[in-house]
N, C-alpha and C positions, 0 to 999 in steps of 0.2 A: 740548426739547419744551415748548410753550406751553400751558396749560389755562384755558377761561373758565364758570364755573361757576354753577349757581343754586343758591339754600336750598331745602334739603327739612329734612321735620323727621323723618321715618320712623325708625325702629330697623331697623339693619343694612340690607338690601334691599331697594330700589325700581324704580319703572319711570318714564318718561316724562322722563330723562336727554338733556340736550343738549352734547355737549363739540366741541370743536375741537383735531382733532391734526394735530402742525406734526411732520415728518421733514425734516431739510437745509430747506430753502426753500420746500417745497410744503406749502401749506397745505392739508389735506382740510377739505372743508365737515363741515356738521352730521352726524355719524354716526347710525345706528338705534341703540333704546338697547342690543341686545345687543351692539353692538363700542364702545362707550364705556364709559369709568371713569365709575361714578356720581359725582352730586355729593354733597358731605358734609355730615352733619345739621347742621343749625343750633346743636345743642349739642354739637357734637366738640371735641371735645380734643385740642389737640398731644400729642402721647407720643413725643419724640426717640429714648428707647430705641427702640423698636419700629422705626422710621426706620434707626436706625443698625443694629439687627439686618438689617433686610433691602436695607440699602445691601450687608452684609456677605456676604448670604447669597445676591445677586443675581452675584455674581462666581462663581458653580459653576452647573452645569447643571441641576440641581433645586432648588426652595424649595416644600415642602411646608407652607399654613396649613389647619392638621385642628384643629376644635374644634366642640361643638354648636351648635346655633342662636344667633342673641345675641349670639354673644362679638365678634362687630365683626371679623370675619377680609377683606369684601368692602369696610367703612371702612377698615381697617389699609390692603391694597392702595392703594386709593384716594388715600389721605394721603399714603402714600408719593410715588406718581407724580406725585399737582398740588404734591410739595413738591422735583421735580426730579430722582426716584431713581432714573430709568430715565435713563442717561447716551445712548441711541442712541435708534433706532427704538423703539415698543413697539407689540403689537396686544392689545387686549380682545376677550373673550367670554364673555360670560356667556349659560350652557347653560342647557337647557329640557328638562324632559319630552322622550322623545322623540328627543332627539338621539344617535340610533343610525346602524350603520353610515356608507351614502352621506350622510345627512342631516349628520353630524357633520363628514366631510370636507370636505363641500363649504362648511358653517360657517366650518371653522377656513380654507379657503382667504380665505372673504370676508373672514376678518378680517387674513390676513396683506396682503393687497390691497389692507388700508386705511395701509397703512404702507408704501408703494411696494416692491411685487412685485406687479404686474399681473397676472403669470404665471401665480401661483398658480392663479387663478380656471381656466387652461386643465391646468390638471393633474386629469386625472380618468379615473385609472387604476382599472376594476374592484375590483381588491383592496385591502386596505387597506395590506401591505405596499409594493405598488409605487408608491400614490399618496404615501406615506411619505419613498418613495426620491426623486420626482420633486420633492415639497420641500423633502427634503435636499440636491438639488444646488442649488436656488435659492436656500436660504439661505447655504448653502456661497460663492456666490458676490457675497455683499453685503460691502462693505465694513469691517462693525462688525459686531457682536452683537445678537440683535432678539431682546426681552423678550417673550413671551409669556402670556399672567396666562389662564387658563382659573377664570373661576369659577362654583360652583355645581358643580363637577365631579362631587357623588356622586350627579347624576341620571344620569352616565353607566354603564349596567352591560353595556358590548359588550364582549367578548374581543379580538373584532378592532381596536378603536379602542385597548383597552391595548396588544396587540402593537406596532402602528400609530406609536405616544406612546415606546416603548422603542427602536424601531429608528430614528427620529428623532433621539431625543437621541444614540444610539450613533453615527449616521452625520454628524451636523451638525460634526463635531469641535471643539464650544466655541463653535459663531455661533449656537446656539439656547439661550435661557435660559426655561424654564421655571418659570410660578408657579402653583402650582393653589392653589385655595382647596378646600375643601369639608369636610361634615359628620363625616364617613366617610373611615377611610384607603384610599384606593382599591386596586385590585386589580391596582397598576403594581408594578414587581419593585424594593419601597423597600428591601426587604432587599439585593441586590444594589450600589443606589448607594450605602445607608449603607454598606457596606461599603469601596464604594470612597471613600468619600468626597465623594460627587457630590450628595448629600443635605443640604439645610438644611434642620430640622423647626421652624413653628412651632406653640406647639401653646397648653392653656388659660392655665397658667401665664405665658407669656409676653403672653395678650393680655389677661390679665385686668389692669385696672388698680388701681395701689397705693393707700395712702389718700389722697397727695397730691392723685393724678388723680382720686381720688374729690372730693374738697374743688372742686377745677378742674367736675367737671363739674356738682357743685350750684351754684357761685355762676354759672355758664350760664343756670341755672333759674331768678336771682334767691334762691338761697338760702342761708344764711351759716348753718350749723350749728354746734356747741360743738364741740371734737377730739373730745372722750370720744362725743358721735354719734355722729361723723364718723367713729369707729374702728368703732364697734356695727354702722353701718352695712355698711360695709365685709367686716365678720365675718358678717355675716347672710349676704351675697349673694356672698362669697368674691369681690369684685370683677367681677362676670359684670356686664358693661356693663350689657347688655336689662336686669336686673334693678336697677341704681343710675338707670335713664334712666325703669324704670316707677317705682319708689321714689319720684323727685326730681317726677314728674306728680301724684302723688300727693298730695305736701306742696305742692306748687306753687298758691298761694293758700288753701291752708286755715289755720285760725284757730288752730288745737292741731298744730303741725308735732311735738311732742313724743309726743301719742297715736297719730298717724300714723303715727311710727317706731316706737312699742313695738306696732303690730296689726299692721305691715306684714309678710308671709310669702306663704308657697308658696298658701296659702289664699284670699288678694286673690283678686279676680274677674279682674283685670286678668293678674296671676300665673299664675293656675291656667289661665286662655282660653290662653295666650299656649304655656305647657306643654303643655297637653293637646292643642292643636292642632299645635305642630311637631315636638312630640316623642314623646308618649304614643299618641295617635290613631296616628301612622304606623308602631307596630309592629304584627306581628301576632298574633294569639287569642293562643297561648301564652305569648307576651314579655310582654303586657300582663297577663298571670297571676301571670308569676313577679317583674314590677315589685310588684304588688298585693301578694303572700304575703309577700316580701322586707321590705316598706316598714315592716312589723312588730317588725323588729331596725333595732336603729342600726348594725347593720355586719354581712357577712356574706359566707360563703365557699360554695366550691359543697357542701360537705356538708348546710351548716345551708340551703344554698336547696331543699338533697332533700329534707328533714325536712319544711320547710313546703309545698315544693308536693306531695310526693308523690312526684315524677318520679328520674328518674337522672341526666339531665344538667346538672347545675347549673352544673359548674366549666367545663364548655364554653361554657354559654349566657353567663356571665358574662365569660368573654374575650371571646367574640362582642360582648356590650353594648360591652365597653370600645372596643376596635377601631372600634366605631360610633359612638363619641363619646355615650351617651345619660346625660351626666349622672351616670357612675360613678367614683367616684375612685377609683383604688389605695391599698392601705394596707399591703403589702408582706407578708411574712413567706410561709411552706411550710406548710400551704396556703396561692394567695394569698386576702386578706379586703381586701374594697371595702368603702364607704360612699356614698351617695349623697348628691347637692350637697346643702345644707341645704335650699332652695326647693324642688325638685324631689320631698325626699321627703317637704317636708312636704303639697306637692300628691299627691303618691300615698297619704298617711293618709288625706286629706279624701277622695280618690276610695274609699277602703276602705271608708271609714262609711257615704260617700253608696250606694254601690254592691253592697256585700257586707259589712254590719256582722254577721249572722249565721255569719261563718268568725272574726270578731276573736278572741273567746276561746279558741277554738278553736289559733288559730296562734299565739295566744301560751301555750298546753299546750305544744305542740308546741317550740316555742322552748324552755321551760323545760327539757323530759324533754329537748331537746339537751341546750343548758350544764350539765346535770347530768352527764349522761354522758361530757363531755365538761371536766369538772372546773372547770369555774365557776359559781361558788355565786353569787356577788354577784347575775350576770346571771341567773341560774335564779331566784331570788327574786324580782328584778323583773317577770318573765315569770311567774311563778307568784301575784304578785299583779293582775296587768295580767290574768290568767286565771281568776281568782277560782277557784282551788284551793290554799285553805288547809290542805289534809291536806299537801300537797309541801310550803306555805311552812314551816310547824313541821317539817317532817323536816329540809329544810334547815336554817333559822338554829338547831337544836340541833345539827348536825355541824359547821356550817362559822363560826360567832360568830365566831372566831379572823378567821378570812379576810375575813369583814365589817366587826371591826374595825381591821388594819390595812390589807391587801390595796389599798383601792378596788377600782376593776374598768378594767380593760382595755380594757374596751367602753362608755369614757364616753362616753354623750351629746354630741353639738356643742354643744347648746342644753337649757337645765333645759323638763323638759316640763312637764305643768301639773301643778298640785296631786292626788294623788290620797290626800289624807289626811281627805276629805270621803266616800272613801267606805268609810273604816273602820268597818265594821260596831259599832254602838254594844255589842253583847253579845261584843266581842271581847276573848281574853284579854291578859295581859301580853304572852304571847308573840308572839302576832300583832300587837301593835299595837309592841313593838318591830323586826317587821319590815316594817311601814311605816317606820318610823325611819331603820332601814341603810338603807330605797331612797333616803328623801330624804338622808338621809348622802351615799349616793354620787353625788349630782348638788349636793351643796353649795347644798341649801336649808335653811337651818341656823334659818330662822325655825318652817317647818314640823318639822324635826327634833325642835327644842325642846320644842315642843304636843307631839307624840308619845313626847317623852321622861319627860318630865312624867305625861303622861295613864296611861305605861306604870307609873308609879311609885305612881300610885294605885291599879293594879290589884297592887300588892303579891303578888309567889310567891317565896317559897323557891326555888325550882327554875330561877327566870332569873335571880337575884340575879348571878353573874359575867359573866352576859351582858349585861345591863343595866348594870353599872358598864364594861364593854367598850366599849361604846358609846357612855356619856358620855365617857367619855376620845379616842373618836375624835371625839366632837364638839367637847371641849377642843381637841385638833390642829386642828380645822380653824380654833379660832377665831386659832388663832398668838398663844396666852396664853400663857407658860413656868409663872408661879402657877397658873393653870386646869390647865394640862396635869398640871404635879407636885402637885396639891394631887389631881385625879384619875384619877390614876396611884398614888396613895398609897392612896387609899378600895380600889382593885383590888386593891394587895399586901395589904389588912389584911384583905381578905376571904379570900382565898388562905390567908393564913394563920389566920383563925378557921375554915374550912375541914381545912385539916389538921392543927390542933390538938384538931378537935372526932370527935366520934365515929369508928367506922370508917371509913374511905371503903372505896367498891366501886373497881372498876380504872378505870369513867368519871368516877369523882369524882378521881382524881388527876390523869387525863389533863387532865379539864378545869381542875385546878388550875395543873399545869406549861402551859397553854397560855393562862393567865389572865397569870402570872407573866411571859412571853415577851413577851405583850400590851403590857403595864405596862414594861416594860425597856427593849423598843427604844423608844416614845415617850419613856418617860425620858430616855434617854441621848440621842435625838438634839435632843431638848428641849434637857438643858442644854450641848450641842454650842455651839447656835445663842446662847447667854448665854456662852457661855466659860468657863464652869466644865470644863474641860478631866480634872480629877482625876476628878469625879464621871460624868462623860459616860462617859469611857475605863472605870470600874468597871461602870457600867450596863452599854452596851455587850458588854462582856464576858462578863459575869451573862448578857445579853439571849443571845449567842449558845451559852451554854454550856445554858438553859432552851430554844434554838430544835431546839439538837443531838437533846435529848430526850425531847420533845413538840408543841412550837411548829409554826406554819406556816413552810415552806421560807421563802418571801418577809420574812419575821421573822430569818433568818439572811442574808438576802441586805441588808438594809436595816440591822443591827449592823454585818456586815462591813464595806460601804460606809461607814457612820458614821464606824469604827475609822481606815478607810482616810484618809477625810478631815479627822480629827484627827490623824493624825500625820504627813500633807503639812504641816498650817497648824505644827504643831509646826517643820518641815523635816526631819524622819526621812525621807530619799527614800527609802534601801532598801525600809524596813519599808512605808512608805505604798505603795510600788508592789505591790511583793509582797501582801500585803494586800488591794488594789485587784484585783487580776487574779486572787486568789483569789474576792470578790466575782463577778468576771466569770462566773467559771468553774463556778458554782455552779446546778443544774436550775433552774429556773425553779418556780414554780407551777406544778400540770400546768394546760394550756391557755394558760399566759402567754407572751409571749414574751421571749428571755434579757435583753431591755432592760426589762423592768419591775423598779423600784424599785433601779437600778442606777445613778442620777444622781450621788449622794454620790461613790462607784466611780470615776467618768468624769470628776469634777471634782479630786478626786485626783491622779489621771495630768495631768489637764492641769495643776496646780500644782508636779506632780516632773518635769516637760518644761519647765515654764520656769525651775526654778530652777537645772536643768541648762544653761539656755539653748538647747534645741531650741523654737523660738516655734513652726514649722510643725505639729509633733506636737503641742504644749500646742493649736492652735487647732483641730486635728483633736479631740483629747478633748475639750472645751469644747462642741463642735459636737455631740458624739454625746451630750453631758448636757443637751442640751435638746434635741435632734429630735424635734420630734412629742410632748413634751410640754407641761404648761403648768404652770407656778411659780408663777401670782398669789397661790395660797392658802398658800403656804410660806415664808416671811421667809427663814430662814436658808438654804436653796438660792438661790433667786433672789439674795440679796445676794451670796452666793459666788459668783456666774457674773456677776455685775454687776463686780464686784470683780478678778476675774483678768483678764475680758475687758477694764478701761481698763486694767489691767498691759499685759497684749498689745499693745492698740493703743498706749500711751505708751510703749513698749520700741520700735517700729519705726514713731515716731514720724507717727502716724497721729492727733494731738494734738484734730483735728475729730472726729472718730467716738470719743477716750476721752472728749472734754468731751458730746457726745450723750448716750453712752451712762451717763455718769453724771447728769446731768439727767436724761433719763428716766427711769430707775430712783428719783432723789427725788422724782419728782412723782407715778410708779407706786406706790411703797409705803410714800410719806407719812410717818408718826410711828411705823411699825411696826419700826423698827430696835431690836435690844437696845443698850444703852449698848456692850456688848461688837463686835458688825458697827459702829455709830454709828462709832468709833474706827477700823477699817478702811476705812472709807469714806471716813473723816474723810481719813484718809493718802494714799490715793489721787486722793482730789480736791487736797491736798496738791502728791503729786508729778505731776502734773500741772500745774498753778500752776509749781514750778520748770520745767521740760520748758518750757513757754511764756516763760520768762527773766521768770515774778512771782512770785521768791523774798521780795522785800519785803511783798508780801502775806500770807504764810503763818502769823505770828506772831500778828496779832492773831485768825485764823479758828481755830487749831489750841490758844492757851494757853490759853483757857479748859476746853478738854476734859479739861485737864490738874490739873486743880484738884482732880479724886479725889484723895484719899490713896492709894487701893488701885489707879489707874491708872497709877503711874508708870515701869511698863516697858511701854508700848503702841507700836504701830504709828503713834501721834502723836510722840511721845517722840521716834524718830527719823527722822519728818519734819521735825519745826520743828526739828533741829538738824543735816538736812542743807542747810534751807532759811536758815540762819543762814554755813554755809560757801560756798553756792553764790551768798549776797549780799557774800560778801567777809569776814567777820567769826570767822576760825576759833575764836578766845577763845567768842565767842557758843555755838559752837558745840561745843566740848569742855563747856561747863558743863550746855548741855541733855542730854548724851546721859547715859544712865539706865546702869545698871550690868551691864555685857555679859558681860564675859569668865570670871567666875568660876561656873564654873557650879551652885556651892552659892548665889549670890547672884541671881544673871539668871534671869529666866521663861523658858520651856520655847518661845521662837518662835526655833527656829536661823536661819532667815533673816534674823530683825528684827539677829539678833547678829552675824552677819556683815553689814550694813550700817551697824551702831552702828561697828563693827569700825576698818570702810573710811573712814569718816566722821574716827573722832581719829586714824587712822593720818595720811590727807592733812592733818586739822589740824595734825599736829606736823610735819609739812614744813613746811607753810606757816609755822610762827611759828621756822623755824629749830631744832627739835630733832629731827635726821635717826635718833641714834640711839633714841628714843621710838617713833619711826613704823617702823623698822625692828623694834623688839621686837612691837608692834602688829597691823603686819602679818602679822609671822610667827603670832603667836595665832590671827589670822584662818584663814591658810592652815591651822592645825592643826585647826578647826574644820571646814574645807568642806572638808577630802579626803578622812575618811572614809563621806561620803554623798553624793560629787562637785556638790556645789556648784558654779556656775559665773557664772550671771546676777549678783549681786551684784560679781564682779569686771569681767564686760564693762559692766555698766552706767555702773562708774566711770568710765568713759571715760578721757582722757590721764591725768588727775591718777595713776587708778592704776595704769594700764601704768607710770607712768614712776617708778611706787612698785615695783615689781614688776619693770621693769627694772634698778632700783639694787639690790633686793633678791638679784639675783643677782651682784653684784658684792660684799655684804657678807658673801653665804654663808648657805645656807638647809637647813634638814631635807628642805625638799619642794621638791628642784631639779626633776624632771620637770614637778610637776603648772607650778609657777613658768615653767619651759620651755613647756609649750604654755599657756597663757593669755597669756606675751609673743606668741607667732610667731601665734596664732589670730587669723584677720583680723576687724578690727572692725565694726561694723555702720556706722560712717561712715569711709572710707578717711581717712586725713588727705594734705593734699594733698603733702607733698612724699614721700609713698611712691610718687606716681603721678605724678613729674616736673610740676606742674602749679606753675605762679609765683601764690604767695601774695599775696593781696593788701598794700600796705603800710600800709594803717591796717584793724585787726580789727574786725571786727561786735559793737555790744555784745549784750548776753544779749536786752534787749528787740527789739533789731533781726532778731535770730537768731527772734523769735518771731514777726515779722512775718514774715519771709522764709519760715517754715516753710508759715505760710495763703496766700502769695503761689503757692505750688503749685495751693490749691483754685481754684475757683470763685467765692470770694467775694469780694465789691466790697470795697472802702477800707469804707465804711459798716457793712458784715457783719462783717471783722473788727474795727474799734474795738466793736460791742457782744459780741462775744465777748470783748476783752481790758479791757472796762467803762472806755476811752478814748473822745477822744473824734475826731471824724474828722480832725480837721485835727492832730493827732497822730500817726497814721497814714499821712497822706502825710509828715510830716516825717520818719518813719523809713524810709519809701519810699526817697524823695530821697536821704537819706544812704546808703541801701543801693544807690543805683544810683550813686550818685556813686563809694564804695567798692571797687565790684563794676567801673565803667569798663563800664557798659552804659547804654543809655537808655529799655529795653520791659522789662513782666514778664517774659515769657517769655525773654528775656538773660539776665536776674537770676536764676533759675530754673536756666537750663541750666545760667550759672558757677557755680552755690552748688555744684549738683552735680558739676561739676567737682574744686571744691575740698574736694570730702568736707562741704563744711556741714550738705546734705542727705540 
């Protein structure tokens, strides 16, 4: 198929389309624009994915693109076909009002007519099934498969035209391929083909573009944004084209492209026209009610949509929205709870003010006496201030402090909304103006926080004194100080304790003492978790959950646990850390939370006792569940622990591009904010990575200096630069770096780091010829990782220590079994002569091994020398030698043989 196209600039959908489609040799002249593919805007973007998903999803009988207005579902099609995707025949149609029963048939006849079947046009059988049947046999009888693209499809609402569309695809047996586009899942039987398999959904997620294609489609505009923008941007508009396309018009010659971005929202006139007319307008009275009531919560289920409108039906009307694509995200859990896109809902606030600002207070009563009832204090607050009913805020922040100061809330914001510490009543007390505080607390406005905190301090009472040091301490947490945190964490416990040293207490002076204590523990402990202070953490901790058992908030024991959990993974205690961990798991929730809040620690856990087991699939599976649908920016020591295991992951299955990303990113995301104590695990990681790329000579001069503490010389550097000293050839180098492992009245408390120290002099005393050294060595090792099943540490070592391991049972060992299956357990690179495959006669060196590894990606000679800080004409000369070596003469040769011979 041939296509010749003109520029349009329109977003998504236009008229007055000219194309030319060529089937075998016959050229069709200029089509009407309803049977042509439009032409593509002026600022479109290639998006290959998209391409190759519906290359993929054009070989089955359905291709379902359902998403709102905007999202570029009628460009996607489009792109595809002028980019060659339709391998036979195809026919267009784009539907209208109106195209009901005969109208519709005798439509889709004209369009299959435009792609030679003539015939079609004489098929015009009264009913819908039979006229169905009569183009089932003439499709039936084409020689190839004929593409059908129906878009705009959710104007169609006939029964009979769905029937019609069913018994077609049923009867065509594979020569009709089917593409609808449209707003709305239509009322064709998808249930049916997902089942069989007949179904390809595209849907928002897929068409929305990533930041890259966001980047792609400003410099269209002429516009060259900063990344950190370029991300903002991106996060505003959830990648919804319409919304990056009216964005980029926006900034498009203006002079402040920076105030631009920070005003730009649902609110724009351009926005809000654009909403309110393909989306908002076309529902009707009640929908546009329960949008309106809704738009008042940042997330909402159908109970809380009854509360606010009144009505019964919320949980129904809310599937309905979804099914209809209007701009409603799922956010999963029993019941389910949506949120609305960010644009969308900030257009439905502006429409609340403009339109019904006399119900605002109102529904956000309503909102509060929910989440009360419903055991969330954080967001009853905020609803209760946003309602200017300060009888409820005081009820609240005197039950629920606790909850406000560690909890966060559940129901955070996408977006910090505006300031509302302006309209703190000037005659308000401590109490009330601390709970302005918690609100901005829980949207991490930490400047306004501050004033609030301050201002509360001047209003001095007796009676909020634990609560008010509650609250600086969660604002300590937020700032990711470890001195801030323990210095007020300290001010908390000495109140606690001037407290129950002083007069009688009543039964809510103790309660609120043991829940002060709780407060102060778990920030404590997971405080100095994140410094490494490992002794003191494990004691907080402990403290933390034995104060949570007996007055604390649940979430206070669910957050020590986890803690626990993930100090004695990084220890290498697997048992105790899993168990522990699934304890965590197992634990009620908050009422109203769900079992995944504050369960990250938990999740990260498991995924460090899965991979030191060597299960990498499982470790990537929990790693995945510790960050779903959270967000880490404001937490150093989470975020570095999931930063940290994830380039383990990827550098264990040798995925060496995406650990080197993933750790750049992560230094450029959290800057200086590492403790000395993560500094040093990251250190290692970026470390073994550098070997893993065969740039062990590197590693020495980046890693000795870290090493220069006194008090750091059993780190996760320690036995980097003196795995990175063996793997450059130098085993002597290397027995003198490693730090003192084996005794464990002398070695720090990281069982992993020690079984690597282990492995490390074991293969050293191979190498320098003292077999019986490395055999006593070994053996210490294996005593060490069999009662917590260690594993990673031995697969890692690759040959060097199978064939430690395989001597090992020839000299006689305590632990023949475990020694038994770590020999026979296949490796994560075959070696080539277990799989009959003729070895090369000259070896790869380490660097070349490094080159070969990126010679899999995508990236040019130029790409990798700045990833391996060579420079290009280096890179092809290790090329060269690798193809010379290999007895190939293309990448892709070099590539298949490496994997052959187990390289790769």
């Amino acid at each position: 198929m041939g296509v010749g196209v003109q520029t349009d600039t329109t977003i998504g959908n236009g008229g007055g389309y000219s194309v030319r489609v060529r089937s075998g040799d016959v050229s069709a002249g200029p089509l009407p624009p309803q049977f042509a593919a439009p032409d593509l805007p002026s600022s479109f973007v290639q998006v290959p994915r998209l391409s190759r998903l519906l290359d993929a999803a054009a070989r089955g009988p359905v291709t379902l693109l359902a998403a709102p207005a905007g999202w570029g579902k009628t460009v996607a099609a489009s792109a595809w076909l002028k980019g060659g995707g339709a391998r036979g025949p195809m026919a267009w149609l784009t539907l209208e009002p109106g195209d009901e029963r005969e109208r519709f048939w005798s439509r889709l006849s004209s369009a299959l007519a435009t792609v030679g079947i003539p015939e079609a046009r004489n098929c015009t059988a009264p009913e819908a099934e039979d006229r169905a049947r009569q183009l089932a046999d003439l499709i039936n009888d084409l020689r190839e498969p004929v593409l059908v693209v129906l878009d705009d499809f959710h104007v169609v609402d006939d029964p009979s035209a769905m029937n019609g569309l069913d018994l077609l695809v049923r009867h065509t047996r594979g020569r009709l391929r089917l593409l609808i586009a449209a707003r709305a899942d239509p009322a064709l039987p998808l249930h049916r083909w997902r089942l069989r398999g007949e179904l390809t959904e595209v849907r928002e997620d897929d068409l929305a573009l990533t930041i890259e294609e966001t980047a792609q489609l400003l410099a269209r505009h002429d516009l060259a944004l900063p990344t950190a923008d370029v991300r903002a941007l991106h996060a505003r508009t959830e990648g919804w084209p319409a919304g990056l396309r009216l964005a980029a018009l926006s900034m498009q010659g203006h002079p402040d492209t920076a105030r631009v971005m920070e005003e730009f929202s649902g609110e724009l006139d351009s926005v809000a026209q654009y909403l309110n007319a393909e989306i908002f307008q076309a529902q009707p009275a009640q929908i546009q009610d329960l949008l309106l009531c809704t738009s008042a919560v940042d997330r909402v289920c159908g109970d809380l949509a009854d509360a606010l409108t009144g009505r019964d039906d919320g949980e129904q009307r809310l599937a309905d929205l979804r099914h209809t694509n209007v701009f409603l995200v799922p956010l999963g859990g029993r019941p389910a709870w949506y949120r609305y896109h960010h644009l969308f809902g900030e257009m439905l606030r502006a429409n609340l003010r403009r339109h019904a600002s006399d119900r605002i207070s109102e529904l956000h009563r309503r909102a509060a006496d929910w989440y009360t009832t419903h055991g969330l204090p954080i967001a009853a607050v905020r609803h209760a201030l946003a309602g200017d009913d300060p009888r409820l805020t005081r009820a609240l922040l005197r039950e629920h402090w606790p909850d406000l100061a560690l909890c966060g809330c559940h129901e955070r914001p996408q977006r910090p909304r505006a300031s509302i510490s302006d309209d703190v009543p000037t005659s308000a007390d401590a109490e009330l103006t601390l709970a302005y505080a918690a609100d901005r607390l829980d949207v991490n406005d930490l400047d306004e926080a501050d004033h609030l905190l301050w201002s509360a301090a001047r209003r001095h009472d007796e009676s909020t004194a634990l609560m008010a040091a509650a609250l600086r301490l969660a604002r300590a947490r937020l700032g990711d100080d470890i001195d801030s945190v323990a210095f007020a964490a300290g001010q908390l416990l000495d109140l606690v304790e001037q407290a129950e040293t002083g007069a009688e207490m009543l039964d809510d002076d103790s309660d609120r003492c043991a829940a002060a204590r709780t407060v102060a523990l778990t920030a404590l402990g997971l405080a100095q978790l994140g410094v490494g202070d490992l002794e003191a953490a494990q004691d907080a901790l402990l403290d933390g959950v034995s104060a949570a058992a007996q007055a604390g908030p649940q979430c206070a024991r669910i957050s020590c646990t986890g803690g626990l959990a993930l100090l004695r993974a990084v220890r290498g205690e697997l048992h105790s850390a899993d168990q522990t961990a699934r304890a965590a798991l197992a634990m009620s929730p908050c009422r109203g939370q769900s079992t995944s809040v504050h369960s990250e620690s938990a999740y990260l856990a498991l995924a460090i006792v899965h991979h030191e087991r060597d299960e990498p699939a499982e470790a990537v599976r929990y790693l995945d569940l510790a960050v779903r649908g959270r967000d880490l920016a404001g937490d150093t020591m989470l975020a570095s622990w999931v930063t940290i295991i994830r380039a383990w992951l990827l550098t264990a299955t040798d995925d060496l591009t995406g650990a080197h990303d993933t750790l750049a990113g992560a230094r450029g995301a959290l800057g200086e904010a590492f403790s000395p104590h993560l500094q040093r695990w990251f250190a290692a990681a970026e470390a073994e990575l550098r070997i893993a790329c065969g740039a062990a000579h590197t590693v020495s001069a980046t890693l000795t200096p870290l090493l220069e503490d006194a008090q750091a010389t059993f780190t996760p550097v320690a036995v980097a630069l003196a795995h990175s000293y063996l793997r450059d050839g130098d085993p002597h180098a290397a027995a003198r770096a490693l730090p003192h492992w084996s005794d464990d009245t002398k070695a720090e408390p990281f069982l992993s780091l020690r079984l690597d120290a282990g492995l490390v002099e074991a293969v050293s005393a191979r190498r320098v010829g003292d077999a019986r050294r490395a055999a006593t060595t070994l053996e210490r090792v294996l005593q060490l990782a069999e009662p917590d099943g260690h594993r990673r540490a031995f697969s890692a070592g690759g040959s060097p220590v199978r064939e430690l391991l395989t001597e090992q049972l020839e000299f006689g060992t305590a632990y023949w079994s475990l020694v038994t299956e770590l020999v026979e357990s296949p490796t994560r690179r075959p070696d080539a002569q277990d799989r009959n495959v003729t070895r090369p006669k000259e070896q790869l060196t380490d660097r070349e091994l490094t080159v070969l590894r990126y010679l899999q990606s995508i990236l040019s000679n130029e790409e990798i020398a700045s990833k391996l800080f060579v420079s290009v004409n280096t890179v092809k000369t290790h090329v060269r030698n690798i193809y010379r070596k290999l007895d190939v003469a293309r990448r892709r040769e070099a590539v298949r043989r490496a994997r052959e011979l187990g390289l790769l």
